[in-house]
C-alpha positions in Angstrom: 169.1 220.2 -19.3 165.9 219.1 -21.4 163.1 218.9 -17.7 160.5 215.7 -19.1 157.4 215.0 -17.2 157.3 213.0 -14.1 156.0 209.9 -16.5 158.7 209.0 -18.3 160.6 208.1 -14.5 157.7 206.8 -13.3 157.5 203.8 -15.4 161.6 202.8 -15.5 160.4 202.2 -11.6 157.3 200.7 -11.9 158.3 198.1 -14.9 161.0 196.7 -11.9 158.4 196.0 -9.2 155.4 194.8 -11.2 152.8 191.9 -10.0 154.0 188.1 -10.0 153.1 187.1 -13.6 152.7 183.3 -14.6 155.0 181.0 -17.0 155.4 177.8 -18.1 158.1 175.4 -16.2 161.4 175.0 -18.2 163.2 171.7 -18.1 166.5 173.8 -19.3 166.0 176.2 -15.9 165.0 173.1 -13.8 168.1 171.3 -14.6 170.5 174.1 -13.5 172.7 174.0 -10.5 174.5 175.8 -7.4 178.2 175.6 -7.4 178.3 176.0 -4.0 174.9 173.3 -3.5 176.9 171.1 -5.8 180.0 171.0 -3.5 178.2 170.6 -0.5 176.7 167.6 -1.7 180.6 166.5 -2.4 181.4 167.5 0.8 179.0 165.9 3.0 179.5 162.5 0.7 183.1 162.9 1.6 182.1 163.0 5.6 183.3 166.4 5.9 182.8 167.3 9.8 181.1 170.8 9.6 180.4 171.5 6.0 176.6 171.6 6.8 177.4 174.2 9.8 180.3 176.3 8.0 177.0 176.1 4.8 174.7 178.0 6.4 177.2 180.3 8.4 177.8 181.8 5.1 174.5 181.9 3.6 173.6 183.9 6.8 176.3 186.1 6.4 176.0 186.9 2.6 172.2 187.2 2.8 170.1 185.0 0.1 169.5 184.5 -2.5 173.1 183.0 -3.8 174.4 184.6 -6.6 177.5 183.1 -8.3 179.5 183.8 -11.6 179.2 181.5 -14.5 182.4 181.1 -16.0 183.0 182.6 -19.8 179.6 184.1 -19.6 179.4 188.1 -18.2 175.7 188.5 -18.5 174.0 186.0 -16.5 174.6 184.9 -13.4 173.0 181.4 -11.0 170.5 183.0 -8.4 170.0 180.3 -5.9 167.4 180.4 -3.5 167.4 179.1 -0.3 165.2 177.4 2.7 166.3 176.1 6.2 163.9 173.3 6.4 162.9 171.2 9.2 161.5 167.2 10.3 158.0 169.9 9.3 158.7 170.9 6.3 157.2 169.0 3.1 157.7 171.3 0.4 158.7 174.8 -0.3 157.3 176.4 -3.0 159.0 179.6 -4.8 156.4 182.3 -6.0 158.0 184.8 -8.3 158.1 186.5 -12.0 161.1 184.2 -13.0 161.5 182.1 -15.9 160.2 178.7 -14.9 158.5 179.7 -12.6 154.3 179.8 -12.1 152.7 182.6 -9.5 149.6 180.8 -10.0 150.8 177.5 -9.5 153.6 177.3 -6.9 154.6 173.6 -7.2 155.2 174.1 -10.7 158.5 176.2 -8.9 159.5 173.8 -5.8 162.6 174.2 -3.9 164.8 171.0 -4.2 165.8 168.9 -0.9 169.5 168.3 -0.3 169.0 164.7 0.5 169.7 163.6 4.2 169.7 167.7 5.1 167.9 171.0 6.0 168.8 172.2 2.6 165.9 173.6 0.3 167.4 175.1 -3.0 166.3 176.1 -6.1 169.0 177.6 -9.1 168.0 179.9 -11.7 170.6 181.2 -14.4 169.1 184.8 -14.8 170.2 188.5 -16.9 173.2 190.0 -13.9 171.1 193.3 -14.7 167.4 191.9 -12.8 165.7 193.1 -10.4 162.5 191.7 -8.9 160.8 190.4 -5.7 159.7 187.0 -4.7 157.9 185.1 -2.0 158.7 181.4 -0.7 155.8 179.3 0.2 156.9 176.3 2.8 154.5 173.5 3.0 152.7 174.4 0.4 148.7 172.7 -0.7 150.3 173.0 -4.2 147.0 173.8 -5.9 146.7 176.2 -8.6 145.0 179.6 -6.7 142.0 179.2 -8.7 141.0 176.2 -6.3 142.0 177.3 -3.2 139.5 178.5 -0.6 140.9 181.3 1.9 143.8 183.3 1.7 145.4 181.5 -0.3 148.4 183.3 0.4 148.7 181.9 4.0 151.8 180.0 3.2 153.5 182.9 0.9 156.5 184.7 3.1 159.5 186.9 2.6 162.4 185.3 2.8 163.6 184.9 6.1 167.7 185.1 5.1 167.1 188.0 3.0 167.4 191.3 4.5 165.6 193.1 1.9 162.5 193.5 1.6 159.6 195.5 -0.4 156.5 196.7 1.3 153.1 196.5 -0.2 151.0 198.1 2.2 151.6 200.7 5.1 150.5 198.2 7.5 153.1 195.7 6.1 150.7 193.1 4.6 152.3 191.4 1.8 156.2 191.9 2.4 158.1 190.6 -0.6 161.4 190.1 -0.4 163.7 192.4 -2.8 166.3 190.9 -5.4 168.5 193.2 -6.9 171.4 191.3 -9.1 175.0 193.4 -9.5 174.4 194.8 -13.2 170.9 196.0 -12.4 170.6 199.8 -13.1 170.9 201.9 -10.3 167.4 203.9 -9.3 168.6 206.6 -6.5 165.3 208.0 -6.9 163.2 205.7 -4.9 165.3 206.4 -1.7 163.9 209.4 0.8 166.5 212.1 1.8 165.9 214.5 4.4 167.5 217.4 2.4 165.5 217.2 -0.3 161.7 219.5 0.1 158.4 217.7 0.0 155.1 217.6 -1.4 151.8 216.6 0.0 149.3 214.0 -0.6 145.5 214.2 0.3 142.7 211.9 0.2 139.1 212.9 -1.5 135.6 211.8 -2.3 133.3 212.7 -4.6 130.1 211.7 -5.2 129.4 211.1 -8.7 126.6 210.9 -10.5 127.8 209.2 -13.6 128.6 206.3 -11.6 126.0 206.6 -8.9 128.0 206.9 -6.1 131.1 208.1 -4.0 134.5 207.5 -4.7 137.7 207.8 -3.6 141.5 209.5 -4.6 144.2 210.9 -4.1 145.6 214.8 -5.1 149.4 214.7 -4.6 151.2 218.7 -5.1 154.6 219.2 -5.2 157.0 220.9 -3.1 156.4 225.3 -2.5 152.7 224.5 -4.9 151.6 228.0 -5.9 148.6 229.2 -7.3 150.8 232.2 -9.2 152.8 231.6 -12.5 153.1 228.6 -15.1 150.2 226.0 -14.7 151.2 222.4 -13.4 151.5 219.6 -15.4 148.6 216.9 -15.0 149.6 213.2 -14.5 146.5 211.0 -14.1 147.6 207.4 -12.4 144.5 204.1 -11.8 145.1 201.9 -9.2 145.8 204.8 -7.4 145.9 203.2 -4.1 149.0 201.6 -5.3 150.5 204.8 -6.2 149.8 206.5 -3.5 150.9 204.2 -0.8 153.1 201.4 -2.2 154.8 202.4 -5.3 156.9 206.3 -3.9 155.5 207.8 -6.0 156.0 211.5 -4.0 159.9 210.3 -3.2 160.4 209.5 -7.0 158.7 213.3 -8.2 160.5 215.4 -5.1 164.1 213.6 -5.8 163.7 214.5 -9.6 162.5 218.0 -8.9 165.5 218.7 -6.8 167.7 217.4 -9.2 166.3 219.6 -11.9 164.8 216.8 -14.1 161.4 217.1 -14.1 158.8 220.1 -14.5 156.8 220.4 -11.2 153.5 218.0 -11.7 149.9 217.7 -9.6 149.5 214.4 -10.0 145.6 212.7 -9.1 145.7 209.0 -8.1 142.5 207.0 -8.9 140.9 204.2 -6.6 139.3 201.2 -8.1 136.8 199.5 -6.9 137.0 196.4 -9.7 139.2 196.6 -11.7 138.8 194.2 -14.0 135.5 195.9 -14.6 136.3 199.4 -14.4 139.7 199.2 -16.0 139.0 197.3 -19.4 137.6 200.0 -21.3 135.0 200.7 -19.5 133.1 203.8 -21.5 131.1 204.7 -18.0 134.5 204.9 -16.0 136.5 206.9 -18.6 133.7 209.1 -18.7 133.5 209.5 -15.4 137.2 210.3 -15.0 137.0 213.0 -17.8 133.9 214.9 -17.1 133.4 215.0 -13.1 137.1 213.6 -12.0 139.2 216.3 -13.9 136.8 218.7 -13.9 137.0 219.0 -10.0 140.7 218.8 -10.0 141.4 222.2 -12.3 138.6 223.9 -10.9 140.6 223.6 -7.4 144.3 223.5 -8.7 146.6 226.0 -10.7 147.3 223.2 -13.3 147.4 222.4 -16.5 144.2 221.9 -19.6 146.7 221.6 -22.5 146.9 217.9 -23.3 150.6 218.2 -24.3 151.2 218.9 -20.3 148.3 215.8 -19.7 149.4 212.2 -18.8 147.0 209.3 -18.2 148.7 206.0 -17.2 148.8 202.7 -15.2 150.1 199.6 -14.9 148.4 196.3 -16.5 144.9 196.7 -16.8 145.4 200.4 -15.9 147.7 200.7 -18.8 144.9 199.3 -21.3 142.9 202.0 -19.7 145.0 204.8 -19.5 145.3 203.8 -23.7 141.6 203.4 -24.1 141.2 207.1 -22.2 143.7 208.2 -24.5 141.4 206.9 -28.0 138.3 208.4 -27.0 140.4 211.8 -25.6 142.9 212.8 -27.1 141.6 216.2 -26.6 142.0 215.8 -23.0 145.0 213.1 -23.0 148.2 214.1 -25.3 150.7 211.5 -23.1 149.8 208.1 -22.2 152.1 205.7 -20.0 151.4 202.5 -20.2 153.5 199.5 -17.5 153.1 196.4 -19.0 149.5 197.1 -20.5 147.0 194.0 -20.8 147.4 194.9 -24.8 145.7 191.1 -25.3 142.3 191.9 -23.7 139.5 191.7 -26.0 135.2 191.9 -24.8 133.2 189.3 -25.3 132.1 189.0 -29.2 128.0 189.4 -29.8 126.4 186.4 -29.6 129.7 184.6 -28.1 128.8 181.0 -27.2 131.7 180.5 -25.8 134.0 182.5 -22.2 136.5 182.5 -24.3 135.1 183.8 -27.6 137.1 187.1 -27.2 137.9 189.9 -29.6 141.9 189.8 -28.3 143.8 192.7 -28.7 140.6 194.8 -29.5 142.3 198.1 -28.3 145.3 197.5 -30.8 142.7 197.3 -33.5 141.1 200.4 -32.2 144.3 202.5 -33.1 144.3 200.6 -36.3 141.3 201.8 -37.8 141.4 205.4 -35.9 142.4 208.9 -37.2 145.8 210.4 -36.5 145.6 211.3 -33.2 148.1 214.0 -31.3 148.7 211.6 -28.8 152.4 210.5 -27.6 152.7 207.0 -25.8 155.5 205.8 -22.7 155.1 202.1 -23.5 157.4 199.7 -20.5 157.6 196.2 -19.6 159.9 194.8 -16.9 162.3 192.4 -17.9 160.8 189.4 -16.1 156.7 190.2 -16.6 154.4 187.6 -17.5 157.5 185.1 -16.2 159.0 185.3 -19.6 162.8 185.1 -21.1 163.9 188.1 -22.5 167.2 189.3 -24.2 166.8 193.0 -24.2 166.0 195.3 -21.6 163.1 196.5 -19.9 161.5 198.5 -23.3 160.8 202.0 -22.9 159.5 203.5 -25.9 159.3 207.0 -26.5 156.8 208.9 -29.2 154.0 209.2 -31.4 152.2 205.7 -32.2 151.3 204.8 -35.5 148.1 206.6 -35.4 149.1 210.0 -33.6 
């Protein structure tokens, strides 16, 4: 069996659990409805004794969201989520990737009330193969983020009636709660197992002189690390706090090295400081990464200098920079992953009068106009990012670009 590098597994994970993303409204999505909302409403006009009751006895036993069969149609199902409101409750606001639905702008996504009930609900008819994560937001101040003052996320909450849930932080901050639809494709290697042997993580500094001053990351080595025989492969990840405590990154490589699917990789995890700065091809950064950041790591670890064994990557902005690393060194670089890169950023032209005077998709025309490089490019984008509809799967490309 053909062993790939940790990389290409990496990113079918990452592309599931990405950031909430922002979208338009659609008056298609918002017209959808329940089945099971719809015949409540019938039930409780009939004066059904109980049908409010024996309602939310089986939402608590099924665990939300609702998901329900659409009859003649096998790849798409209604997602219904729920709130159990109160005489308190004014609005409940649903913050997620979805179709129709606005991160930015939660009461562009509001639950509807049940009228004369405790019943919030909001229907979406989605791919049966999703996965993704939301937050609901009750009594929301229904201004876009940009204007609120705060944490703005105050409101935002797991679901309280679904029992699963994904972690963003150790400490718990920012729990999302986990939606995983019947047809989505099984990924056995986020789970832990006890059998399996495991790696190690550390945390560094180093004080670096090309960008005046300390920073911080993270050295993960795999299970039985040896200074003796074949090198390790290199994978380079930014946002590294991410990868090192959110995203299992150490589960995913130690499941797939006891399964016999990956070669054995070191893999160093790079903190931001801002990364909207540091992370949009940012010359002083890169260079930072490839002459004092690497540097360090091989002359303290039995791995790799061949850029063939070499992967740079990220998610979003990290993925433009992983690709802008990759241009200017390919000499260093020969694999880049990129998670749902922020292709469309462009700098500021010269002489711009105006914020928004950009040179969009400036790293696209990069490649363009660039030699053949020897580079070979992951390229992944979950099937909900940036709150769009899509028809095809989450698209993993595998290769040479254009220019490699």
């Amino acid at each position: 069996m053909t062993k790939f590098p940790v990389v290409i597994w990496l990113c079918f994970l990452c592309s599931c659990i990405g950031p909430p993303a922002t979208a338009q409204q659609s008056a298609e999505q918002a017209a959808i409805r329940s089945p099971r909302v719809v015949m409540l409403g019938k039930q409780l006009k009939a004066g059904e004794a109980g049908a409010l009751d024996n309602f939310w006895r089986e939402v608590r036993q099924a665990g939300t969201p609702l998901v329900e069969p659409i009859s003649g149609d096998d790849r798409h199902v209604l997602v219904t989520f729920l709130w159990r409101g109160g005489p308190e409750t004014k609005n409940v606001g649903l913050v997620s990737d979805l179709p129709g639905t606005a991160a930015e702008e939660p009461g562009k996504s509001l639950l509807e009330n049940l009228p004369g009930t405790n019943v919030w609900f909001r229907t979406y008819k989605l791919r049966n193969d999703g996965r993704f994560t939301y937050y609901l937001s009750p009594n929301d101040s229904l201004l876009p983020l940009a204007q609120r003052k705060g944490r703005y996320w105050d409101t935002w909450q797991a679901d309280p009636l679904n029992p699963h849930h994904f972690v963003q932080h150790e400490d718990r901050d920012y729990v999302r709660s986990l939606v995983e639809l019947p047809g989505a494709t099984p990924i056995p290697w986020i789970e832990a197992k006890s059998n399996v042997p495991k790696g190690r993580t550390e945390e560094f500094d180093l004080s670096s002189k090309i960008l005046g001053e300390e920073r911080s990351f993270w050295i993960y080595t795999p299970p039985r690390y040896t200074t003796e025989g074949r090198v390790y492969d290199l994978l380079v990840l930014f946002d590294g706090e991410n990868y090192a405590r959110t995203v299992p990154t150490a589960t995913i490589i130690e499941n797939l090295l006891a399964a016999g699917r990956i070669r054995p990789p070191i893999v160093l995890m790079v903190k931001q400081k801002d990364r909207n700065v540091e992370l949009a091809c940012n010359e002083r950064f890169t260079k930072f990464v490839v002459q004092e950041l690497i540097p360090w790591v091989r002359a303290r670890y039995h791995v790799t200098s061949d850029p063939a064994e070499t992967t740079i990557g990220g998610q979003s902005f990290g993925g433009l920079a992983a690709t802008f690393a990759g241009l200017r060194h390919p000499t260093v670089f020969g694999n880049v992953l990129t998670i749902t890169a922020d292709f469309t950023w462009g700098p500021h032209k010269a002489n711009a009068a105006d914020l928004e005077d950009l040179e969009y998709e400036w790293i696209i025309q990069q490649f363009a106009a660039s030699p053949r490089l020897s580079l070979r490019f992951v390229i992944t984008a979950g099937l909900f990012d940036w709150g769009r509809r899509y028809d095809s799967p989450a698209v993993v490309t595998r290769g040479e670009s254009p220019h490699a």
